[in-house]
C-alpha positions, 0 to 999 in steps of 0.5 A: 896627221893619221888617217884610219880606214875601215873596209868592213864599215866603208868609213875613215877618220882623220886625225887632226891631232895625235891621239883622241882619249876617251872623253875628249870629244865634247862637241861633233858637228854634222857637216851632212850624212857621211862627214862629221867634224869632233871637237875638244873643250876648246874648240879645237878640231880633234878628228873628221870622220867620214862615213861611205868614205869610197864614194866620198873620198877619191882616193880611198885606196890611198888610205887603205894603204896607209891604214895598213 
């Protein structure tokens, strides 16, 4: 699993698998304003994304470390 962190936008992505191409995403469920789920041609759980991740997250600085 990796986890991409972006300060200037306060949003982070966790990678459920190693690599997302382009076109791979076929389906995104809204879980609520800041959290979205992607999902493959399989329903297979490619990626969460997580918007105002500061406030969402707990530990957001852990993910600016590992994002570094």
């Amino acid at each position: 699993m990796k986890t991409e962190y972006d300060k200037d936008v306060d949003a982070a992505y966790i990678y459920t698998v190693d690599k997302i191409g382009k076109g791979d995403v076929k389906k995104t469920i809204r879980l609520d304003d800041n959290i979205s789920l992607d999902f493959d041609k399989n329903n297979k759980l490619l990626g969460i994304e997580i918007l105002k991740a500061s406030k969402t997250l707990p530990r957001v600085k852990d993910l600016q470390r590992v994002a570094a």
